[in-house]
PLY file of the C-alpha trace (Angstrom):
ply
format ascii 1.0
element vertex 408
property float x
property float y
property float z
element edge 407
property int vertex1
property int vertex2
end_header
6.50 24.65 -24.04
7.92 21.36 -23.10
5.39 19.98 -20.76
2.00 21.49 -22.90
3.38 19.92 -25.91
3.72 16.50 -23.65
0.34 17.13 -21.57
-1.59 17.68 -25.55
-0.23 14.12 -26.51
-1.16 12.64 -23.22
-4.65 14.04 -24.02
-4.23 12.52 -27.42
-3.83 9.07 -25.66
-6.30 8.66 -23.90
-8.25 5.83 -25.52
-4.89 4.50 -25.53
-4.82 3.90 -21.91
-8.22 2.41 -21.90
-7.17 -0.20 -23.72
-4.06 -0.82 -22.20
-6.33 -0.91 -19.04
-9.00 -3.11 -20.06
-5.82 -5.94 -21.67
-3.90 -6.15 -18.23
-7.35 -6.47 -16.41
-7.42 -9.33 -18.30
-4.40 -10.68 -16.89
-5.20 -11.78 -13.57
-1.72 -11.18 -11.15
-2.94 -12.91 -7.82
-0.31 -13.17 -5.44
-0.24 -17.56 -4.64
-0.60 -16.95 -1.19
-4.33 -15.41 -1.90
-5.16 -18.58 -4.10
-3.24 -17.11 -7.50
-0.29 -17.70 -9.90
1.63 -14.31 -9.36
2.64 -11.78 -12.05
4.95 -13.68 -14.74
2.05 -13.72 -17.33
1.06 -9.92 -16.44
4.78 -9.32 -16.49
5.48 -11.49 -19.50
2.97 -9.22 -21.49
3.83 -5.90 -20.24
7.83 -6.39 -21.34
6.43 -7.07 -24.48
4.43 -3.90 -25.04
7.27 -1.55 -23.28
9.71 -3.22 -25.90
6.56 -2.47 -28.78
6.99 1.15 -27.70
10.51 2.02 -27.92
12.06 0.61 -24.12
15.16 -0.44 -24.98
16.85 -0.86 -21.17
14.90 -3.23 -19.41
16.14 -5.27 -16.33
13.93 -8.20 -15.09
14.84 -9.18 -11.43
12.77 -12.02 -10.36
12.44 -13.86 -6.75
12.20 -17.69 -6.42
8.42 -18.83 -5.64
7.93 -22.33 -5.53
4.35 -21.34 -4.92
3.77 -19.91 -8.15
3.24 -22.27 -11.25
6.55 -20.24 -13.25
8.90 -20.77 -9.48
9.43 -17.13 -10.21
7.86 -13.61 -9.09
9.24 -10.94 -12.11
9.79 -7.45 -11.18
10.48 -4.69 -14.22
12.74 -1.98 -14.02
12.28 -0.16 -17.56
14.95 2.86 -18.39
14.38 6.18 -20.05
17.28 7.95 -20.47
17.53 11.96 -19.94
19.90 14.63 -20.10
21.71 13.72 -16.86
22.66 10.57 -15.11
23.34 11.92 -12.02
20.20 10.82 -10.50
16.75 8.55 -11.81
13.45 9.70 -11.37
11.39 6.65 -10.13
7.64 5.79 -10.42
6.97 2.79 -8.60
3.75 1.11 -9.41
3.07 -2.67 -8.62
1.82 -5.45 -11.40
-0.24 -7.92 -8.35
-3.80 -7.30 -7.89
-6.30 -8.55 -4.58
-9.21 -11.76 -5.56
-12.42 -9.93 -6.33
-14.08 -11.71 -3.61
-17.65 -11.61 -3.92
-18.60 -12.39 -7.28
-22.39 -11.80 -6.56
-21.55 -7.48 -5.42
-19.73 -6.83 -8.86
-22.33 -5.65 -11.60
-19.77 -7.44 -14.04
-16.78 -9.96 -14.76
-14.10 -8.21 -12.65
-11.36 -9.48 -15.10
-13.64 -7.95 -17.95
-12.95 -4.30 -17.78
-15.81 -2.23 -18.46
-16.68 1.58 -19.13
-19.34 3.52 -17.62
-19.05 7.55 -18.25
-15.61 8.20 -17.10
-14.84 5.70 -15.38
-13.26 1.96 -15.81
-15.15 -1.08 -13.78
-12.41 -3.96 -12.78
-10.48 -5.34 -10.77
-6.97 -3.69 -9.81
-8.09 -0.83 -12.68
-7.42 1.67 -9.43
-4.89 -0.45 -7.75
-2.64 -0.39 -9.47
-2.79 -0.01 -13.23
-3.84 3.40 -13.23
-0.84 4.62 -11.96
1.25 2.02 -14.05
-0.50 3.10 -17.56
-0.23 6.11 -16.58
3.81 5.88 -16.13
4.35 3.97 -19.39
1.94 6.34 -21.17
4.24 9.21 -19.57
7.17 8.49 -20.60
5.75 7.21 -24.22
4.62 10.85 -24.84
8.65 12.17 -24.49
9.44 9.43 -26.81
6.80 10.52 -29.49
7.82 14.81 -29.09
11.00 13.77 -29.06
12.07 15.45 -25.55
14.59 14.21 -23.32
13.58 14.30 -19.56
15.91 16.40 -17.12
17.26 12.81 -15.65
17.04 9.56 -15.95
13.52 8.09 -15.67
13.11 4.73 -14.13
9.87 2.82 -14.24
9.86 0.10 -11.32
6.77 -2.32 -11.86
7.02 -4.57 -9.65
5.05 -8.09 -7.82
3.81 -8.80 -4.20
3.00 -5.54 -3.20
-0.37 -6.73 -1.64
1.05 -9.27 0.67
4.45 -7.99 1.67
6.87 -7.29 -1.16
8.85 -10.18 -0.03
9.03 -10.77 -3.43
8.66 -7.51 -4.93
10.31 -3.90 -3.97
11.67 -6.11 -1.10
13.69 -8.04 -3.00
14.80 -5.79 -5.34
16.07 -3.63 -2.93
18.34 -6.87 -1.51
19.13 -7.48 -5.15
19.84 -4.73 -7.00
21.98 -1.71 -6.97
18.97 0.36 -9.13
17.98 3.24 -6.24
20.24 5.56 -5.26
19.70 8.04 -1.64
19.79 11.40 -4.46
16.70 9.59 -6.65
13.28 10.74 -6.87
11.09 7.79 -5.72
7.29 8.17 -6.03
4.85 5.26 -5.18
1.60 6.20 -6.59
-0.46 3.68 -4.24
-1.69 6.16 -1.87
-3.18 9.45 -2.29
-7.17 11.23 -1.91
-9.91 12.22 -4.07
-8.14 16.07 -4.76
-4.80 15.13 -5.15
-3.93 17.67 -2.52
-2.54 14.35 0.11
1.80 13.54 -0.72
2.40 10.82 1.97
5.35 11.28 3.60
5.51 9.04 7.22
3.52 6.07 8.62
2.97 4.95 11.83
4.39 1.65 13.28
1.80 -0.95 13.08
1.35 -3.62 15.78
-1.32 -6.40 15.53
-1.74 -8.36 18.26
-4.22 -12.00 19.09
-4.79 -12.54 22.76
-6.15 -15.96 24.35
-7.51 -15.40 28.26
-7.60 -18.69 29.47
-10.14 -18.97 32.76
-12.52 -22.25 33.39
-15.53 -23.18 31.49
-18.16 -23.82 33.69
-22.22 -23.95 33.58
-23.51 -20.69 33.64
-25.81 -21.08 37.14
-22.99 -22.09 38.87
-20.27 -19.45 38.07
-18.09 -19.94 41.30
-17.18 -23.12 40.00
-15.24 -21.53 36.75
-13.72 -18.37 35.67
-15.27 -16.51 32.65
-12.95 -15.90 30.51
-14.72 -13.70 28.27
-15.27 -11.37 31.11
-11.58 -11.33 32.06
-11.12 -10.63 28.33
-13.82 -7.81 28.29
-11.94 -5.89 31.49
-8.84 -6.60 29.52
-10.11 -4.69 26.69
-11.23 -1.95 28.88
-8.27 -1.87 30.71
-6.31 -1.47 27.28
-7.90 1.63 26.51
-5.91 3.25 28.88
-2.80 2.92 26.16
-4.56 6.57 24.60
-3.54 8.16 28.04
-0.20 6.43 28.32
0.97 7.01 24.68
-0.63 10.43 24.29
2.19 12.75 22.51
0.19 13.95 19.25
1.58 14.99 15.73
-0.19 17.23 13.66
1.72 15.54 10.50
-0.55 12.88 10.89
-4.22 11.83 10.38
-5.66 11.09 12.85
-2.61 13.18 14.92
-2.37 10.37 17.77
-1.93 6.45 18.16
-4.78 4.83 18.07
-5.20 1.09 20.31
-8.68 -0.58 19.06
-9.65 -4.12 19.66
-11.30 -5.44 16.56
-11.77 -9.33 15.40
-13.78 -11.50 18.40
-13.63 -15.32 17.85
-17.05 -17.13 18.49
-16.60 -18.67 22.36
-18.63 -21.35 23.35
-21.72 -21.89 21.23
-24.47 -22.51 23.79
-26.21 -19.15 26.52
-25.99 -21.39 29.37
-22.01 -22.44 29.69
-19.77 -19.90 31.20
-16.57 -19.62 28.60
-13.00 -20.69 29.37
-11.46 -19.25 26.89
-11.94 -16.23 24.48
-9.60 -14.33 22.01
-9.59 -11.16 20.48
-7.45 -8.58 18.53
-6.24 -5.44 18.45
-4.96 -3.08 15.65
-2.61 -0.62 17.29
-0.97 2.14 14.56
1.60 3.55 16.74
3.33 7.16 16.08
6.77 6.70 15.46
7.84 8.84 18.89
7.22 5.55 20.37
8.64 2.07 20.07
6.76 -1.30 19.66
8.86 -2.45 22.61
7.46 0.11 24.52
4.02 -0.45 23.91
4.41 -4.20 24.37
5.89 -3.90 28.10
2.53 -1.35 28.87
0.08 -4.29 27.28
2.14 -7.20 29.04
2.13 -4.64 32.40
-2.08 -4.50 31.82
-2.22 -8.06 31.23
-0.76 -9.18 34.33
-2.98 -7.06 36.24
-5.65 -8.76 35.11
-4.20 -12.07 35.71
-4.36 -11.17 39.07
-7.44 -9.95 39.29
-9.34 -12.51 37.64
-6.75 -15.60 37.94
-6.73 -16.18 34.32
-3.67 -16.86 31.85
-3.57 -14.73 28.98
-1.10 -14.90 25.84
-0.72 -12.75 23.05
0.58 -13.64 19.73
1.98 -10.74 16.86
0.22 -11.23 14.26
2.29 -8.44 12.43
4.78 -6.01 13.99
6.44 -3.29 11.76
8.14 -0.15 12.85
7.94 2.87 11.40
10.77 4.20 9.13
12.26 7.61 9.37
9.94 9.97 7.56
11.01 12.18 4.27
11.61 14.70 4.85
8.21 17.23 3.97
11.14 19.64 2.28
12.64 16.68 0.52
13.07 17.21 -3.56
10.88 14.73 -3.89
7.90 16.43 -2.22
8.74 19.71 -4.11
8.91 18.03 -6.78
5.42 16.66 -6.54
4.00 19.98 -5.07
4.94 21.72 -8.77
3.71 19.04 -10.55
0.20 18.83 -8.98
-0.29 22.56 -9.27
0.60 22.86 -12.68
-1.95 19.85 -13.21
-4.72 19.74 -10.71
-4.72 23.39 -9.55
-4.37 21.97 -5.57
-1.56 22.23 -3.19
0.10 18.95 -2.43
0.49 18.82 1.62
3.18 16.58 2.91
1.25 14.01 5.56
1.48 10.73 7.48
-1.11 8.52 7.32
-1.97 5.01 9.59
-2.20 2.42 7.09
1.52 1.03 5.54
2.60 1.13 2.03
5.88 0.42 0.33
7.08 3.76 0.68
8.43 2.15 4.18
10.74 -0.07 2.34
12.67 2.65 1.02
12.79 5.05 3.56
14.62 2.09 5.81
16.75 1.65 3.16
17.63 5.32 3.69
16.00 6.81 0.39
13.27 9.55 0.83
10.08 8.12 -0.95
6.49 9.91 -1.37
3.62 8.57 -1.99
1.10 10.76 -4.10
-2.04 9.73 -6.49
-5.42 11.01 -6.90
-7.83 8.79 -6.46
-11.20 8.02 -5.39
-10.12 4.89 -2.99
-11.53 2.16 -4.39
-9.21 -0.22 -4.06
-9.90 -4.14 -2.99
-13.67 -3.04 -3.10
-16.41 -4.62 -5.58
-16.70 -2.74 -8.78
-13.11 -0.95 -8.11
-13.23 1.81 -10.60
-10.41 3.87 -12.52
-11.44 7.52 -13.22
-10.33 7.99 -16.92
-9.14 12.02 -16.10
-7.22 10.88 -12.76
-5.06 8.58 -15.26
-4.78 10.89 -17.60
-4.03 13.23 -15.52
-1.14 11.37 -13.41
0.57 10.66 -16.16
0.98 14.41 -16.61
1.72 15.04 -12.80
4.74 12.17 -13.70
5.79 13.46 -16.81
5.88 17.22 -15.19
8.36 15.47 -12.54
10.19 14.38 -15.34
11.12 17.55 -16.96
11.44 19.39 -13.50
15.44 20.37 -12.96
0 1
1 2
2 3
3 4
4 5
5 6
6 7
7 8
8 9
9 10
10 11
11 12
12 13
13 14
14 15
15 16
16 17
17 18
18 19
19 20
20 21
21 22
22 23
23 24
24 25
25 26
26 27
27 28
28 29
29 30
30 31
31 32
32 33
33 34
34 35
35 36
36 37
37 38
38 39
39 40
40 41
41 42
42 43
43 44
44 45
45 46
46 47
47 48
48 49
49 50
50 51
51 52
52 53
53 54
54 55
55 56
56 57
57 58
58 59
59 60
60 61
61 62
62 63
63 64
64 65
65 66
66 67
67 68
68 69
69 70
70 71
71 72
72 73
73 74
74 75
75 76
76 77
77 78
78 79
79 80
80 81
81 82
82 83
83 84
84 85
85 86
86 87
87 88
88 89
89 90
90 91
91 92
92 93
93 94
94 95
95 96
96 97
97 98
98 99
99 100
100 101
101 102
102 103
103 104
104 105
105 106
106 107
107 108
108 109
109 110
110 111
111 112
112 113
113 114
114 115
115 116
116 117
117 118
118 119
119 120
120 121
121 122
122 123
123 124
124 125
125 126
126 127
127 128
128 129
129 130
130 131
131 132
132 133
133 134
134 135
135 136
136 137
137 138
138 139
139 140
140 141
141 142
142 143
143 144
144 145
145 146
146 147
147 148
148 149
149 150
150 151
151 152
152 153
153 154
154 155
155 156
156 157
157 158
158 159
159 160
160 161
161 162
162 163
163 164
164 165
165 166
166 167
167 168
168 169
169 170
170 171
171 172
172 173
173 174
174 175
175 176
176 177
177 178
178 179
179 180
180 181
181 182
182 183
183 184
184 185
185 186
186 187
187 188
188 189
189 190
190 191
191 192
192 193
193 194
194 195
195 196
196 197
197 198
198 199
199 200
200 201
201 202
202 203
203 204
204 205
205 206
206 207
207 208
208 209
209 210
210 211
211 212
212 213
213 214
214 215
215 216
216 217
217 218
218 219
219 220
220 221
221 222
222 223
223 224
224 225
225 226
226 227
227 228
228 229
229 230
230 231
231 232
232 233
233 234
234 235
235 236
236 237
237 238
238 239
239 240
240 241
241 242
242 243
243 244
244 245
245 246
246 247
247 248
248 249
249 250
250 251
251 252
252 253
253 254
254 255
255 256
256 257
257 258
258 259
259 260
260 261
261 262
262 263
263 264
264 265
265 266
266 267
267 268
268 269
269 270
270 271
271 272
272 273
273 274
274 275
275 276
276 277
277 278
278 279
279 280
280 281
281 282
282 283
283 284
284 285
285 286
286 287
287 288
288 289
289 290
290 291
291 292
292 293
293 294
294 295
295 296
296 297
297 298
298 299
299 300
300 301
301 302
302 303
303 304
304 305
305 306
306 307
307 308
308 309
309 310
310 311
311 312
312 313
313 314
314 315
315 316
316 317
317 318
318 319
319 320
320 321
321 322
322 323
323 324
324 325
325 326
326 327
327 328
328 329
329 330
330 331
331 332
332 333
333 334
334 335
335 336
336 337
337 338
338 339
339 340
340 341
341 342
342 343
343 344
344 345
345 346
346 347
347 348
348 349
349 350
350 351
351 352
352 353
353 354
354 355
355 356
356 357
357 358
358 359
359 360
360 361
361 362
362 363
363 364
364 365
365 366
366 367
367 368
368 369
369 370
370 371
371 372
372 373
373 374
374 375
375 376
376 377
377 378
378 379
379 380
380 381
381 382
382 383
383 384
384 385
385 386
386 387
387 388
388 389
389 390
390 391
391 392
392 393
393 394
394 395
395 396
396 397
397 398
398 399
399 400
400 401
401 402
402 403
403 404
404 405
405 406
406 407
């Protein structure tokens, strides 16, 4: 009876959360580095209305940031205590939002959160605040039947998420004895439209810049030069052989395999007629973790000399980020149990334990040896114009997190 009498008040909330929503939307938390002040006014606010609704253990650990106008990037870690101490039950949600680029694609003022059917219109209302509302709101509804959760609940809201968490989970982890390898850490900052995807390995990721350096030339006369956009072209071609080389496949992931693409082309020379000595290009490799970065940088260095040879260029490559996979959880962990109850008591959908390309801050604590999973349902909206919140997926995480919380 626990849980229906805690789903009812979550119900009974839900206008609530709106307007929790639509006040931190207001609150801009742009990282500096994307042209922002960071989180301390989002913060500032939000340890004001946990302390409003009964938070009594609150620990603010902040990094330095000479870059934002307070020197200082908060992160929250707000207590709930349950029946046992032996081990915290974590929802990690991050306070820092992306810029809403484009003002001319939004239909309204991004930082002016706005309702249309059942959905909320703003900027970060998806990423990350309906996960976040949905914690507090969670953990407000055992406060208000009066239940104590099976352990300890920790909420971890945290900055810098979107460009590193340097300054966020990062640091936190450097600075603080808080997590513990037995705790139940869920980062609701990936997930699909059903629910159904708990994220529970990444690949590595490896971005790489190259510059093939030939001899510009005029373009009747091309014995005189060497085109380096050609060189850069067979290159590319050449590169594709990486599927072949680094084929092993792992059904835990989608897609199963590595995948090599070239992607961002600089502009060359501006004019048809001059032959190019020089041209750059990139490549986003997401690498399965069977493999090593080190491994896959001898193969692209090995290519790249070929063509060297072939075409008497000089190319150079430059990382333009390099991070290794951690060790997976486990898809038996607690954790992922855990989860898989929840979201079929909620949703009605079986949670499936996957690995995914893209990187999220899961990563972080899985090197730091504790099993994280990522799980949220949303429509992926995120860092697009008019981002949008469906009002029943934040009601109804807040019930997936406050089943966790009464789980044994």
């Amino acid at each position: 009876m626990s849980y229906e009498k805690i789903a009812a008040r979550l119900d009974s909330y839900r206008n609530a959360m709106i307007d929790l929503q639509v006040k931190l939307t207001a609150i801009p938390a742009v990282s500096p580095a994307s042209g922002g002040e960071g989180e301390a006014k989002k913060a500032e606010f939000l340890l004001g209305y946990l302390k409003e609704n009964g938070f009594q253990e609150i620990e603010v650990i902040s990094a330095p940031d000479l870059d934002a106008p307070s020197g200082r990037r908060p992160n929250i870690l707000a207590y709930y205590r349950g029946r046992d101490s032996s081990k915290t039950i974590w929802i990690m949600s991050h306070m820092d939002i992306v810029p809403p680029g484009e003002a001319s694609l939004w239909r309204g003022d991004p930082y002016k959160a706005w309702i249309e059917g059942d959905k909320i219109f703003g900027r970060g209302v998806e990423d990350n605040q309906q996960a976040l509302v949905g914690s507090i709101f969670a953990v407000k509804a055992f406060r208000a039947e009066g239940i104590k959760p099976s352990y300890d609940v920790g909420l971890a809201l945290v900055a810098d998420e979107e460009t590193g968490s340097d300054k966020g989970i990062g640091y936190v982890l450097q600075h603080s004895k808080a997590f513990r390898p037995g705790d139940l850490i869920v980062v609701p900052d990936a997930g699909n439209e059903d629910g159904t995807l708990i994220e529970v390995a990444e690949k590595s990721i490896l971005w790489l810049k190259f510059k093939v350096l030939g001899k510009q030339t005029h373009g009747s006369m091309p014995e005189k030069g060497i085109n380096a956009f050609k060189a850069a072209s067979f290159y590319i071609t050449e590169l594709d052989k990486l599927y072949a080389i680094f084929a092993q496949s792992n059904p835990l992931f989608d897609p199963p395999i590595s995948t090599f693409e070239p992607t961002k082309k600089e502009a060359n020379v501006p004019n048809v007629n001059t032959i190019p000595g020089e041209d750059v290009f990139c490549m986003d490799m997401r690498i399965l973790p069977a493999y090593s970065i080190d491994e896959v940088m001898a193969k692209v260095k090995e290519i790249g000399r070929g063509i060297e040879q072939k075409f008497g260029v000089t190319i150079s490559s430059e990382v333009l980020q390099s991070a290794p996979a951690a060790p997976p959880t486990d898809p038996s962990a607690p954790v992922v149990k855990a989860l898989q109850r929840a979201v079929r008591q909620v949703y009605g959908v079986e949670g499936k334990p996957m690995g995914i390309g893209g990187g999220t801050v899961a990563a972080l604590f899985r090197h730091a040896g504790i099993p994280a999973a990522c799980w949220a349902r949303l429509d992926e909206t995120a860092h697009q114009p008019n981002e949008y919140c469906i009002i029943d997926n934040m009601v109804g995480d807040a019930k997936v997190f406050a089943h966790l919380m009464l789980q044994d």
